[in-house]
C-alpha positions as CSV (number, residue, x, y, z in Angstrom):
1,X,126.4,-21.7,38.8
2,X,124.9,-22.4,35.4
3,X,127.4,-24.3,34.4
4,X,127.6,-26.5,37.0
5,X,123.3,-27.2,36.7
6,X,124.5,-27.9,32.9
7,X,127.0,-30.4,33.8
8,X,124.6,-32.0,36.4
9,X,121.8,-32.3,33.5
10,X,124.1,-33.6,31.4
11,X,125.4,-36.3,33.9
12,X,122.5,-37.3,35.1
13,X,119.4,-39.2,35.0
14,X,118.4,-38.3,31.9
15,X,121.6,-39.1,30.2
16,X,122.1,-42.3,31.8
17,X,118.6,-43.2,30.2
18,X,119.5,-42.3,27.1
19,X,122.3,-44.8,26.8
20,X,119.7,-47.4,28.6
21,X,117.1,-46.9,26.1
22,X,119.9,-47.2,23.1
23,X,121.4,-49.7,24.3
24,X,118.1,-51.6,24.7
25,X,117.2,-50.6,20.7
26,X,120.4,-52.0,19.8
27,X,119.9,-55.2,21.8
28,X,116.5,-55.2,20.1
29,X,118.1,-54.8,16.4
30,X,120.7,-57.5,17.3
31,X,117.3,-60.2,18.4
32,X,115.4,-59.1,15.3
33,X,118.6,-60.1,13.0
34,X,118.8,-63.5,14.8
35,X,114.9,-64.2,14.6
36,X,115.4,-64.2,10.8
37,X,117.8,-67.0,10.7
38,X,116.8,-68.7,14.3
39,X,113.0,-70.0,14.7
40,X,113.1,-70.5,18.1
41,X,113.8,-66.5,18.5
42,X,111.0,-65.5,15.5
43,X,108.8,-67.4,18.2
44,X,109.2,-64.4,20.3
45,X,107.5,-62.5,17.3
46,X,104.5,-64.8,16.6
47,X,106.5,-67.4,14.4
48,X,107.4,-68.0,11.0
49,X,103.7,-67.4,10.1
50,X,103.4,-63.8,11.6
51,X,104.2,-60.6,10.5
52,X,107.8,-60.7,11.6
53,X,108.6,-62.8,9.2
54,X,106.3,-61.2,6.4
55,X,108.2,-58.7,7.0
56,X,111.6,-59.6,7.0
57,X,110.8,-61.5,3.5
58,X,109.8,-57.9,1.6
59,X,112.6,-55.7,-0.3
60,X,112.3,-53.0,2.3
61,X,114.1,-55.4,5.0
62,X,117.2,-54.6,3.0
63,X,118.6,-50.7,2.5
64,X,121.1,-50.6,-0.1
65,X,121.6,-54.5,0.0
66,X,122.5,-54.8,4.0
67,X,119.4,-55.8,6.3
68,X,118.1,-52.5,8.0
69,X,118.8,-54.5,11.3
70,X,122.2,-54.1,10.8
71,X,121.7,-50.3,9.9
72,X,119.7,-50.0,13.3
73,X,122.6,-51.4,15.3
74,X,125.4,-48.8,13.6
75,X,123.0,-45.5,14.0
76,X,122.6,-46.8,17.9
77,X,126.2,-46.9,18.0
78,X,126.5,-43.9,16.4
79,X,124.5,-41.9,18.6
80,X,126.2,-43.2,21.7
81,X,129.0,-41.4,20.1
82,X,127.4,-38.5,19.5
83,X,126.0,-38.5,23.0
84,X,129.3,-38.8,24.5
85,X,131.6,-36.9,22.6
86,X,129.0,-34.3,20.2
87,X,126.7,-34.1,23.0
88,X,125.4,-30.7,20.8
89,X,123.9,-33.1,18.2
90,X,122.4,-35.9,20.3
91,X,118.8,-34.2,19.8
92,X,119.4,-33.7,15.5
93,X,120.7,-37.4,15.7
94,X,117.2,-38.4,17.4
95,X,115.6,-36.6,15.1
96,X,117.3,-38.3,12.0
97,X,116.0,-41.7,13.8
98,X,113.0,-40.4,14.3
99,X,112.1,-39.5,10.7
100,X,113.6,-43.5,9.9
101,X,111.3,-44.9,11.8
102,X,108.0,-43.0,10.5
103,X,109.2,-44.4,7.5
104,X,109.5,-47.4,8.4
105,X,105.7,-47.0,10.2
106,X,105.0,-45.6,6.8
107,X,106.2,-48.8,5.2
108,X,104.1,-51.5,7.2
109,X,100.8,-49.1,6.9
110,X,101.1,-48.2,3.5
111,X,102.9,-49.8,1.2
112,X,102.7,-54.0,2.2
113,X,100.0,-53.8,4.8
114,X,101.7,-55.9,7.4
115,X,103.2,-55.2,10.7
116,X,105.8,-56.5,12.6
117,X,105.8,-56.5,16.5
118,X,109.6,-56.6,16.7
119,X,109.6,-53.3,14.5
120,X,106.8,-51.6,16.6
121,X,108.3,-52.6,19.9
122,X,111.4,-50.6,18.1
123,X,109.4,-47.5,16.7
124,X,108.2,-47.4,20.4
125,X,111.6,-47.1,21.9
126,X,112.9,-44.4,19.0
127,X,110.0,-42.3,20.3
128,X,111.0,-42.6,23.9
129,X,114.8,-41.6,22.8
130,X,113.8,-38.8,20.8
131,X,111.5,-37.4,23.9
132,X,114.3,-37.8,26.4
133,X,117.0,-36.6,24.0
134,X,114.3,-33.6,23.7
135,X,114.1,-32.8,27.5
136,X,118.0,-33.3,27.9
137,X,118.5,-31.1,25.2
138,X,116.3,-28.4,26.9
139,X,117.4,-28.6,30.4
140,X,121.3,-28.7,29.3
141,X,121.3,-25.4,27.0
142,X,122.2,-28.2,24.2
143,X,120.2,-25.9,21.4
144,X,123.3,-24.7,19.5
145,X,122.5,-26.2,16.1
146,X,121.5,-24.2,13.1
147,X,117.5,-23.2,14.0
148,X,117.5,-24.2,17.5
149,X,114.7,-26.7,18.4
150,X,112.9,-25.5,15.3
151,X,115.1,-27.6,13.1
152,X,114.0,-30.3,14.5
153,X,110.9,-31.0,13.1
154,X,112.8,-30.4,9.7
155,X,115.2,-33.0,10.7
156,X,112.3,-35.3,11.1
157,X,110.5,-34.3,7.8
158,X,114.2,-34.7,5.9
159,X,115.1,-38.0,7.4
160,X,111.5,-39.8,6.1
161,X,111.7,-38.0,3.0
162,X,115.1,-39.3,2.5
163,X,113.8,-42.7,2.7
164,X,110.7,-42.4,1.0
165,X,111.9,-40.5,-1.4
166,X,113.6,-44.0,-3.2
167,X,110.7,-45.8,-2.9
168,X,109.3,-43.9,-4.7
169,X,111.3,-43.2,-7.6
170,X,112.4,-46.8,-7.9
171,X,109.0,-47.0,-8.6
172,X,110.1,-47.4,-12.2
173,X,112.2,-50.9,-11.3
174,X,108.6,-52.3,-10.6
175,X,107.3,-51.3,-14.0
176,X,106.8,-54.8,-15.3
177,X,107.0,-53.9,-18.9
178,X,104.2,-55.4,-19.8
179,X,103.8,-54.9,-23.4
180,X,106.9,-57.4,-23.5
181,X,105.3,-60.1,-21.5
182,X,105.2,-63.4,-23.3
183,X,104.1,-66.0,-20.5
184,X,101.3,-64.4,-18.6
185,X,97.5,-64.9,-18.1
186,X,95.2,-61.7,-16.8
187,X,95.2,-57.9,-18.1
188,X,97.9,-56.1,-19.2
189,X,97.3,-53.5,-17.2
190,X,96.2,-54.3,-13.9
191,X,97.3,-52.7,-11.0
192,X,97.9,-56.6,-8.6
193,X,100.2,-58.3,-10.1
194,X,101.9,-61.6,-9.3
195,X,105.1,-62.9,-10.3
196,X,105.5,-66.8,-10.2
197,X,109.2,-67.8,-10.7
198,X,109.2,-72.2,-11.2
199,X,111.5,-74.4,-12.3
200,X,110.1,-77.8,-14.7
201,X,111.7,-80.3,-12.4
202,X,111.3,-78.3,-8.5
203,X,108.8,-81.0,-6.3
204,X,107.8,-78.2,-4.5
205,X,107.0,-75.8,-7.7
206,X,104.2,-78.8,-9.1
207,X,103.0,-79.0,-5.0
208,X,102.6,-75.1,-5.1
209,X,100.3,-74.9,-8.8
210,X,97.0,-75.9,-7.1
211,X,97.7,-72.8,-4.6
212,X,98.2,-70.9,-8.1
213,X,94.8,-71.9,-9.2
214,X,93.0,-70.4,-6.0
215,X,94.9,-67.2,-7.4
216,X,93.8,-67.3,-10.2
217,X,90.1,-68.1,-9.2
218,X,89.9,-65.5,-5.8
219,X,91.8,-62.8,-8.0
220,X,90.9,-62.7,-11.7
221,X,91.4,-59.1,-11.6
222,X,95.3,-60.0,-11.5
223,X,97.9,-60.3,-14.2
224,X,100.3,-63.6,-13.6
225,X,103.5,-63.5,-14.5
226,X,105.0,-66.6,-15.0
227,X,108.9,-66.3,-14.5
228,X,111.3,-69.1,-15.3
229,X,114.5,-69.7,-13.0
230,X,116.3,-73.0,-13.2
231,X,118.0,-74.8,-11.0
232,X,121.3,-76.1,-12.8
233,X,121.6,-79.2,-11.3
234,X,117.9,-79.8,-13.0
235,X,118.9,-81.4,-16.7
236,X,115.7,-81.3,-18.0
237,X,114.7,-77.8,-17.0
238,X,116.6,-76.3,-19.9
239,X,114.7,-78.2,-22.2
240,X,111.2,-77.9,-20.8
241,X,111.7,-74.0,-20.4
242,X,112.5,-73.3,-24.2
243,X,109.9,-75.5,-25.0
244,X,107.0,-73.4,-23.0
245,X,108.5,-70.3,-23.9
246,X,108.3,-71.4,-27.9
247,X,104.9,-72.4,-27.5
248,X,104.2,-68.6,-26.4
249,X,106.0,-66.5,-28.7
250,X,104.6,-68.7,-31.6
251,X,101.3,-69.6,-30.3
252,X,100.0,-67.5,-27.6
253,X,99.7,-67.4,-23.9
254,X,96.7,-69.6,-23.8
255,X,99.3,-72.6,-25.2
256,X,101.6,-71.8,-23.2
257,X,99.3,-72.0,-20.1
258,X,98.3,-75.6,-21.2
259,X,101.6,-76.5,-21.5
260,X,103.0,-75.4,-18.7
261,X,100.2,-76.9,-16.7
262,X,100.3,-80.7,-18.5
263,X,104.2,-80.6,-17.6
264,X,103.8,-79.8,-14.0
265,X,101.4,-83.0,-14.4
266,X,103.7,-84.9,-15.9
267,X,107.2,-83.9,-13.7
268,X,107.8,-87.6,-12.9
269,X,108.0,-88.5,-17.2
270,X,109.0,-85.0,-18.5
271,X,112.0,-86.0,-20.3
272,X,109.4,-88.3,-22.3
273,X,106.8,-85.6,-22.7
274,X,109.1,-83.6,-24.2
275,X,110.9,-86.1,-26.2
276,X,107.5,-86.8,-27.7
277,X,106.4,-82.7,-28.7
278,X,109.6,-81.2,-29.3
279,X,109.2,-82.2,-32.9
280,X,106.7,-80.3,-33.8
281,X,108.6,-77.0,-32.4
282,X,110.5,-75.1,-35.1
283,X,113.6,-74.1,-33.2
284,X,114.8,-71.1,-35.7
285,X,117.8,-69.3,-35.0
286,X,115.7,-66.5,-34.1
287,X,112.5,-67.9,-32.0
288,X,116.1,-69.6,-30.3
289,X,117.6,-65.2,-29.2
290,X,113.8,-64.5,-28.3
291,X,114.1,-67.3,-25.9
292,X,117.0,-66.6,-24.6
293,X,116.6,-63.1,-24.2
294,X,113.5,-63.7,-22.1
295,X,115.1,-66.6,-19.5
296,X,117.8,-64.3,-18.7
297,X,115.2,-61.2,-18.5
298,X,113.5,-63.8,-15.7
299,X,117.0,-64.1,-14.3
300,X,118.2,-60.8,-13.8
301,X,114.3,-60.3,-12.6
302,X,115.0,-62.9,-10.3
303,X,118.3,-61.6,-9.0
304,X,117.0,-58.1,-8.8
305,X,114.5,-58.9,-6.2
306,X,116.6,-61.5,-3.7
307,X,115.2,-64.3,-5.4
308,X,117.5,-67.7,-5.5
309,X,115.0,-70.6,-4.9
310,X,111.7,-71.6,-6.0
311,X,108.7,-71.2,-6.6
312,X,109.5,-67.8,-5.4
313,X,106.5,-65.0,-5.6
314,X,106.7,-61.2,-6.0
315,X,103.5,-59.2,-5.7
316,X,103.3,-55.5,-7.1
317,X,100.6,-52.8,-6.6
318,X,100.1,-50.4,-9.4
319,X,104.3,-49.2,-9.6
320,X,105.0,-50.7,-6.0
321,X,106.8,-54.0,-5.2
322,X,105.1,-54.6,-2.3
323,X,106.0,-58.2,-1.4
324,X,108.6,-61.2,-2.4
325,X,107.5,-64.7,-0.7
326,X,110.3,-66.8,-1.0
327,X,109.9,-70.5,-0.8
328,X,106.7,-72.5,-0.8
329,X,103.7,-70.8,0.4
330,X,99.9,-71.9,0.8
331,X,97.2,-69.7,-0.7
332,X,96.4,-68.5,2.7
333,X,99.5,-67.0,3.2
334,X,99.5,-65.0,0.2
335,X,96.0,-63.7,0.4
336,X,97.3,-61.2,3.1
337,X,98.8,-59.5,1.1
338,X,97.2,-59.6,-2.3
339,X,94.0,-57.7,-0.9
């Protein structure tokens, strides 16, 4: 008789919401991958001003180089499976998902400070799996697993660490190196700072300096990295890059600053400007490896973070890459997430 009120729990209600409520978290991973490359569908989420998108543009929308969406889809999938052929480890599988999405929660609280209704509306419908996988577990005798329903809270407590746990010690890849910083304005060694990767000749790079100057005026507590990354089908780029970058290993930051503002004035003649001052630059063979050694520092930074366009921002807190804003951006925007 037992068995058969096993097989009934097992076939029944509960079960069939199970696969209801994954296949509606899978349908939901599938909407938030298409919001990021459809505006009509980000709409759904507030628009390409809303946390959705803020979001979506930070390194932690990515695990191990693949969109977490995509990750979202295959662990629905995969408990599906579970559920209809491993039906003894449907409630550890919740559990695993569970412990994802308090990092996740962890994430938007703690580390960038935004939140995304897409990814709420999915930490929501974890929770309502892991509940009913926890009362289907229960009423079907499916308690089998090494520790019994006491493992699950371990489960949980595993999974998060297990994502955490890199975020944390990859806090090292957001050390700045800051003692090797050539082309920078602020302290050494504060805790916010900004990244600015430009390009001489990018329109949108000279439209985005006077949002640089609210920066640096609403946040002089900052350090402001100025990164190069140039475009190669910009000619004059090359030029104008080892120019500024000469003027601060020989000269200082504070040249370097002047410069580098004077040519964003000048975009439109640059190729004169610098026909004009590259005289009195002495190019030695080894002021020449310093500069190149920092431009392709800048690129691999650049690479390292998802960053193929500019201007391009990244914005770390004490050890923790918190935010990469990719594209032009008004101060406003920013501000967010520089508090």
């Amino acid at each position: 008789m037992k068995k058969n009120n096993e097989l009934t729990v097992k076939n029944g209600p509960l079960e069939i919401m199970l696969y209801v409520v994954a296949a509606f978290g899978a349908a939901l991973a599938v909407v938030t991958e298409l919001s990021h490359h459809y505006p009509a569908i980000m709409e759904l989420c507030g628009g390409t001003q809303s946390g959705c998108a803020d979001v979506a543009s930070t390194p932690f929308a990515k695990l191990f180089g693949v969109p977490v969406t995509y990750w979202g889809l295959l662990t629905y999938v995969t408990f599906v499976y579970i559920l209809r052929y491993f039906p003894v480890f449907t409630l550890p599988m919740a559990a695993v998902l569970m412990g994802a999405e308090f990092y996740f929660l962890w994430v938007m609280a703690y580390i960038i400070q935004v939140f995304c209704m897409f990814c709420l509306v999915q930490f929501g419908t974890v929770a309502v799996l892991f509940a009913l996988a926890l009362v289907w577990s229960l009423r079907a005798g499916n308690l089998k697993f090494p520790g019994g329903i006491w493992a699950v809270p371990v489960i949980v407590l595993l999974s998060f660490g297990a994502f955490a746990a890199p975020v944390k010690l990859s806090a090292a890849k957001a050390n700045l190196q800051a003692d090797g910083l050539v082309t920078y304005e602020g302290n050494l060694k504060a805790s916010l700072k900004v990244e600015i990767f430009s390009d001489y000749e990018c329109g949108y790079c000279r439209k985005f300096e006077p949002e640089v100057e609210k920066l640096r005026k609403n946040h002089p507590e900052a350090l402001i990295i100025y990164r190069d990354f140039i475009i190669p089908t910009h000619s004059v780029s090359p030029v104008a890059v080892s120019y500024a970058n000469a003027l601060a290993i020989t000269r200082g930051p504070e040249v370097f600053l002047a410069a580098r503002k004077a040519m964003f004035e000048n975009q439109e003649k640059l190729y004169g400007y610098l026909k004009e001052r590259l005289p009195d630059v002495n190019f030695t063979e080894d002021l020449k490896t310093k500069i190149n050694a920092k431009v392709d520092a800048d690129l691999k930074r650049a690479q390292s973070l998802g960053i193929y366009q500019t201007p391009s921002i990244a914005i770390s807190k004490g050890d923790k890459l918190t935010q990469v804003v990719r594209g032009f951006a008004e101060y406003e925007k920013l501000a967010e997430f520089l508090k």
